[in-house]
C-alpha positions in Angstrom: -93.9 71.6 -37.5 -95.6 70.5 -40.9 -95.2 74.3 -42.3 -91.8 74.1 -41.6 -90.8 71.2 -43.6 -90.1 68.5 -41.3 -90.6 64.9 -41.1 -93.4 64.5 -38.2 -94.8 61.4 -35.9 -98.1 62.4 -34.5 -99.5 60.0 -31.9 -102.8 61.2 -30.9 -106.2 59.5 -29.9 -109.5 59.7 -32.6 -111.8 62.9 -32.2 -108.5 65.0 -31.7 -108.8 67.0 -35.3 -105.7 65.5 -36.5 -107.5 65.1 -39.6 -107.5 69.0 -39.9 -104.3 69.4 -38.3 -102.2 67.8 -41.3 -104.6 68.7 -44.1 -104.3 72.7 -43.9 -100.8 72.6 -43.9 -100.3 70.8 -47.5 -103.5 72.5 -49.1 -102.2 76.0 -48.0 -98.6 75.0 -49.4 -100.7 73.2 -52.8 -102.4 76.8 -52.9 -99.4 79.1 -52.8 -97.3 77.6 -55.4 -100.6 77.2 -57.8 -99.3 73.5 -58.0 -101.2 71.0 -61.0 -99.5 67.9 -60.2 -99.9 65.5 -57.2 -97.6 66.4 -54.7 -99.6 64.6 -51.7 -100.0 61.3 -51.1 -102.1 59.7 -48.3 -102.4 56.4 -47.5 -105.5 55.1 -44.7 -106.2 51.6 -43.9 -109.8 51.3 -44.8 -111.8 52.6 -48.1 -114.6 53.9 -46.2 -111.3 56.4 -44.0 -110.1 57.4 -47.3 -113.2 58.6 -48.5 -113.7 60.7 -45.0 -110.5 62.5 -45.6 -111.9 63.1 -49.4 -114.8 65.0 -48.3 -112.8 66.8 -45.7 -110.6 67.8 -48.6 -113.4 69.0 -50.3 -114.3 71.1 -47.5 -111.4 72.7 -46.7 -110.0 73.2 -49.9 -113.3 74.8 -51.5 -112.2 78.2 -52.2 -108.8 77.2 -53.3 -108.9 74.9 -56.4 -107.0 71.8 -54.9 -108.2 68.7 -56.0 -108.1 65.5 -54.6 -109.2 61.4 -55.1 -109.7 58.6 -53.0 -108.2 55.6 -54.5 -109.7 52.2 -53.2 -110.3 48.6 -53.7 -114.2 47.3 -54.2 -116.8 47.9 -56.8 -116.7 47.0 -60.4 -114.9 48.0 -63.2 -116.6 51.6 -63.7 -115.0 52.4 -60.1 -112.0 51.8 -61.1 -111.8 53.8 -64.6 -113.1 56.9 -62.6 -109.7 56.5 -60.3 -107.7 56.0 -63.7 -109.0 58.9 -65.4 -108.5 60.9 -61.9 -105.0 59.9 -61.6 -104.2 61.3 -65.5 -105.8 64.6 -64.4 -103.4 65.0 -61.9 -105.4 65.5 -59.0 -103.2 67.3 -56.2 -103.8 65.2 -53.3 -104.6 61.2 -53.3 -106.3 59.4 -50.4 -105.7 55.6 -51.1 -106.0 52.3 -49.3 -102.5 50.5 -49.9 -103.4 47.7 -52.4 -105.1 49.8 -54.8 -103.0 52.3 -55.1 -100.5 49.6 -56.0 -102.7 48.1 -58.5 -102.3 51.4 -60.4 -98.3 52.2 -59.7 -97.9 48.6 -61.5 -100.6 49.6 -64.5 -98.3 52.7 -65.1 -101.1 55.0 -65.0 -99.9 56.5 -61.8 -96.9 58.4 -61.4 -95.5 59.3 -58.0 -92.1 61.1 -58.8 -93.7 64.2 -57.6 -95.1 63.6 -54.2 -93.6 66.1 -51.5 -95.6 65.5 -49.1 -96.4 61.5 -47.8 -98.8 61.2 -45.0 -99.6 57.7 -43.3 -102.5 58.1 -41.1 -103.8 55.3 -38.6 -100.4 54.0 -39.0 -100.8 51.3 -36.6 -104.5 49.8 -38.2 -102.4 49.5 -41.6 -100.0 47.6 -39.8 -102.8 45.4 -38.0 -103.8 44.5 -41.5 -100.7 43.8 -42.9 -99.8 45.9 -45.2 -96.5 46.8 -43.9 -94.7 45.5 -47.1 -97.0 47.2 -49.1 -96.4 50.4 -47.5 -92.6 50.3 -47.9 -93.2 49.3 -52.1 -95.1 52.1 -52.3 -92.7 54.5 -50.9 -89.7 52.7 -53.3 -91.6 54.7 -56.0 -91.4 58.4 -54.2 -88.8 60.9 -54.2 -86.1 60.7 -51.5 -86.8 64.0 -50.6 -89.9 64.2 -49.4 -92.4 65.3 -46.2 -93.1 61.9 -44.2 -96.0 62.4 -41.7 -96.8 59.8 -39.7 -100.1 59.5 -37.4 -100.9 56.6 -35.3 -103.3 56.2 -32.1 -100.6 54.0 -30.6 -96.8 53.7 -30.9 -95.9 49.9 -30.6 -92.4 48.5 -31.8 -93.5 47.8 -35.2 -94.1 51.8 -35.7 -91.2 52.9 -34.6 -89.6 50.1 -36.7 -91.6 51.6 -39.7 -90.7 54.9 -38.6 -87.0 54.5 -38.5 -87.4 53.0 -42.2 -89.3 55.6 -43.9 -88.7 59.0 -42.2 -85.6 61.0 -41.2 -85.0 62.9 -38.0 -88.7 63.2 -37.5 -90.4 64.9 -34.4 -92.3 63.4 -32.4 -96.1 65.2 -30.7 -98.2 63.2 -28.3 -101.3 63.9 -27.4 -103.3 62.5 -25.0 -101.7 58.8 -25.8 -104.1 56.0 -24.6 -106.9 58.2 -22.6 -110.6 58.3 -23.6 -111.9 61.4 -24.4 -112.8 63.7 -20.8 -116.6 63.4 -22.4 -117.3 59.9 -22.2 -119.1 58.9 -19.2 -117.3 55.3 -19.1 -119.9 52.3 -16.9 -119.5 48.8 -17.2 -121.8 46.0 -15.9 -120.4 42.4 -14.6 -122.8 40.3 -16.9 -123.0 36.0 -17.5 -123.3 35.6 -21.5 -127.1 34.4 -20.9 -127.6 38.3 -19.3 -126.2 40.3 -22.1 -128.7 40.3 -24.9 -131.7 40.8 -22.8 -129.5 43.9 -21.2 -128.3 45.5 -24.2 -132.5 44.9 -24.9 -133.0 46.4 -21.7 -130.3 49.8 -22.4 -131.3 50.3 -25.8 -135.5 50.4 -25.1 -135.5 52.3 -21.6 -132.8 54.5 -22.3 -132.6 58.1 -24.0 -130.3 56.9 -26.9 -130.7 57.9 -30.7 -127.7 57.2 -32.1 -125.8 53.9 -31.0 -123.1 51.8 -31.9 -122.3 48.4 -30.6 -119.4 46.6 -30.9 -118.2 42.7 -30.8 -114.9 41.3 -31.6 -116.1 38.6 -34.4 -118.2 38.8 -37.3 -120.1 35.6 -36.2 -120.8 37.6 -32.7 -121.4 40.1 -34.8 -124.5 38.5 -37.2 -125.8 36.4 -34.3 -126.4 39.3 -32.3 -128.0 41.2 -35.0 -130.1 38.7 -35.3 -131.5 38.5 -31.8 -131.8 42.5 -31.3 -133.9 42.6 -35.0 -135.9 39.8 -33.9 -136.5 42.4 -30.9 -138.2 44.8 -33.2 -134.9 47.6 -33.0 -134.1 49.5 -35.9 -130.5 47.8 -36.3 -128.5 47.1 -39.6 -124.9 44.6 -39.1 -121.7 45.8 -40.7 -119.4 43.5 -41.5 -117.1 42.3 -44.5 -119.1 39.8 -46.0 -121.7 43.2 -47.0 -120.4 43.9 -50.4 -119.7 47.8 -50.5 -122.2 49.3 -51.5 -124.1 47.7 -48.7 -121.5 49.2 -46.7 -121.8 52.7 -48.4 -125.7 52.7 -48.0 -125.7 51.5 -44.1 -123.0 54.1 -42.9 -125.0 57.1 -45.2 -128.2 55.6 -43.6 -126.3 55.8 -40.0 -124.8 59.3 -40.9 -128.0 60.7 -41.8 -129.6 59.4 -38.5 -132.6 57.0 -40.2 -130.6 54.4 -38.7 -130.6 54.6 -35.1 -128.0 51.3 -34.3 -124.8 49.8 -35.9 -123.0 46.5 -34.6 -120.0 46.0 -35.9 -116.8 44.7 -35.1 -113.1 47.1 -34.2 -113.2 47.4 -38.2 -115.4 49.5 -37.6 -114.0 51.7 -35.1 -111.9 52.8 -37.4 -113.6 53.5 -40.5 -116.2 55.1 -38.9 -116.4 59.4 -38.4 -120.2 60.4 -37.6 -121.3 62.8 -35.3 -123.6 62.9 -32.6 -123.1 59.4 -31.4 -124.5 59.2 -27.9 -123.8 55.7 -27.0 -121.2 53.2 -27.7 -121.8 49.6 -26.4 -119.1 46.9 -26.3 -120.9 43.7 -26.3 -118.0 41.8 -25.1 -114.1 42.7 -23.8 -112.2 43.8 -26.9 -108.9 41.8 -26.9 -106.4 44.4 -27.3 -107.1 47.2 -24.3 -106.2 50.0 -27.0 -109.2 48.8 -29.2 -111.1 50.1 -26.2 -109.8 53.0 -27.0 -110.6 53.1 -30.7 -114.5 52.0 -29.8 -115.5 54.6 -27.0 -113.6 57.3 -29.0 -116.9 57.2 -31.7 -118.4 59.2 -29.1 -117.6 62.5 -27.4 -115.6 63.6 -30.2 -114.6 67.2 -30.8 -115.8 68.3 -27.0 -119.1 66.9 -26.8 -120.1 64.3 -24.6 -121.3 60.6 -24.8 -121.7 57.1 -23.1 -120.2 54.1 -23.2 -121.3 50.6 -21.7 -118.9 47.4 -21.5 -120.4 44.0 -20.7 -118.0 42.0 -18.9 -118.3 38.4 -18.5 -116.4 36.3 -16.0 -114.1 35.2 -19.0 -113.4 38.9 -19.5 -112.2 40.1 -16.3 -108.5 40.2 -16.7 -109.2 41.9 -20.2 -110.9 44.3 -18.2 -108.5 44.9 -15.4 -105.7 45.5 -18.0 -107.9 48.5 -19.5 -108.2 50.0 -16.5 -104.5 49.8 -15.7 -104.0 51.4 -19.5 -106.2 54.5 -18.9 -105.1 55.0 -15.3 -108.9 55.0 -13.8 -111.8 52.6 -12.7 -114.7 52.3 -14.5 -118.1 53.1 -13.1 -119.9 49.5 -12.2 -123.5 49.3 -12.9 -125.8 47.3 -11.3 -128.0 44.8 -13.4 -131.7 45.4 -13.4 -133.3 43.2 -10.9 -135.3 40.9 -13.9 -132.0 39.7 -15.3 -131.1 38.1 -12.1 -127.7 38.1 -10.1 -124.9 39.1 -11.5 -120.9 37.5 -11.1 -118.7 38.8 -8.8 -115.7 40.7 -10.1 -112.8 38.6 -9.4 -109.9 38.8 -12.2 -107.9 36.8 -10.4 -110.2 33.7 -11.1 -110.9 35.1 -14.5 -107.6 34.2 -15.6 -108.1 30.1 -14.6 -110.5 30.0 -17.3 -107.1 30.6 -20.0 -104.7 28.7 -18.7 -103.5 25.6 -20.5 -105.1 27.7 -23.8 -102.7 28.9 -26.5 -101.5 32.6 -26.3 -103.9 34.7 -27.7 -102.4 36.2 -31.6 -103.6 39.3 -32.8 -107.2 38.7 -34.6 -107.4 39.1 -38.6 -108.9 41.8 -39.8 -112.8 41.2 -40.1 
């Protein structure tokens, strides 16, 4: 579909080689017509996803000569004059987050009246993080005729909306929409919030783990968790958007290289995230939005390989629960709590939900 020249939505879930799938097309096409201008433009949600697709650039494009940039916000000053001095050597392909690339369309250093190829990848994150307006500015500098590719791991209104927009007569390829990867070994344990740090305590010291990441749905979670399981003696480092980045840089490269054995984060994370060889994924609370269930587990048992993840669910969590079962069409394996931590609540969703009522509808979180 990309070789042949039409406009394509892509809804797939992570670890599918998506990355791969729309990458050889444009290098291959780059290649042929010994292009030295920059006829590719991608646009990720996150700095550390742009750099991913960098290297896989690199990669795949060794023995060929194409040349690519990630373009992102962060750093200082010397950051940025690299990305300048990029863009006037007309790099071939650019991987950018959405605000910095406009920072340089407005400088008029960039120039994007050649792009024939436009690919928006993890579609719906950039839309979680609002930069749908940004997004559309962008693509007010590009030619009108153009290659739109579009890949998101779910297809809500707003992408279609987007789609309709931006893209014309595009096809549409799903693949495997809203299932975990066949790999993951899915358990879950019913939990009271006094049980779940000494059981994550528990999992992570009697079980055959190296390379774990655990996930909460706020930063605060998120640093007072940290603190407890480093207080525990475990090699853990937090990851969160308070770390300037190169704090973030040095704990991902220190998790990538496997001297760091544990991560906690929060659903940011999910998504900026591509190491192999995770063996354990552990969701420290419910995550809000059943699809960001999705999004955690899928750090594991990517590209065939297999993996485990652990949910703690709380008696607050049980509808949360229920409705991500309902969304991957399966139950998930219940666990019973080791005998020290006590008794644990009785899985009744139905009661779950008295604890909301009279609250105000939940909005979707900020970004953290």
């Amino acid at each position: 579909v990309i070789m042949g020249g039409d406009d394509l939505i892509g809804c797939a879930q992570t670890g599918t080689g998506k990355t791969g799938a729309f990458l050889l097309p444009v290098i291959n096409h780059i290649a042929q017509n010994h292009t030295h201008q920059t006829t590719v433009l991608i646009l990720t949600p996150t700095r550390e996803l742009a750099q991913q697709i960098d290297q896989q650039v690199e990669g795949l494009a060794y023995f060929t000569g194409v040349s690519s940039l990630a373009v992102f916000g962060g750093g200082d000053g010397i950051v940025y004059e690299q990305q300048r001095r990029g863009i006037q050597n007309n790099v071939n392909i650019i991987i950018a987050t959405p605000g910095r690339l406009i920072a340089h369309l407005t400088s008029g250093v960039l120039k994007l009246n050649h792009i024939q190829h436009l690919i928006l990848d993890e579609a719906d994150r950039m839309l979680d993080m609002g930069f749908n307006d940004d997004i559309v500015r962008i693509i007010s500098y590009l030619p009108k005729k153009r290659q739109t590719l579009l890949f998101s791991a779910t297809m809500p209104a707003r992408i279609r909306k987007l789609a309709n927009t931006v893209m014309h007569n595009p096809q549409q390829i799903n693949i495997a929409l809203s299932q975990p990867a066949v790999g993951i070994d899915q358990q879950a344990y019913m939990v009271g919030d006094s049980q779940k740090t000494p059981l994550v305590k528990h999992i992570l010291k009697n079980g055959n783990y190296t390379s774990i990441i655990i996930f909460s749905s706020t930063k605060d979670k998120v640093k007072a968790v940290y603190k407890e399981l480093k207080n525990a003696n475990l090699k853990i480092s937090a990851f969160h958007s308070d770390l300037d980045q190169s704090e973030r840089e040095q704990i991902l490269l220190n998790f990538k290289n496997k001297s760091l054995p544990i991560i906690i984060g929060t659903d940011a994370l999910s998504r900026g995230i591509d190491v192999e060889g995770i063996d354990l994924v552990l969701n420290y609370d419910v995550p809000p939005d059943p699809e960001d269930y999705i999004h955690r587990i899928g750090r594991t048992a990517r590209a065939l390989t297999t993996g485990t993840a652990i949910t703690l669910v709380n008696e607050r969590d049980q509808l949360r629960f229920q409705s991500i079962e309902k969304l991957i069409d399966r139950s998930i394996d219940r666990k019973v709590l080791p005998p020290e931590l006590g008794e644990a609540p009785v899985f009744r969703p139905a009661r779950a939900g008295s604890f909301n009522r009279g609250k105000k509808p939940f909005n979707k979180r900020k970004p953290s």
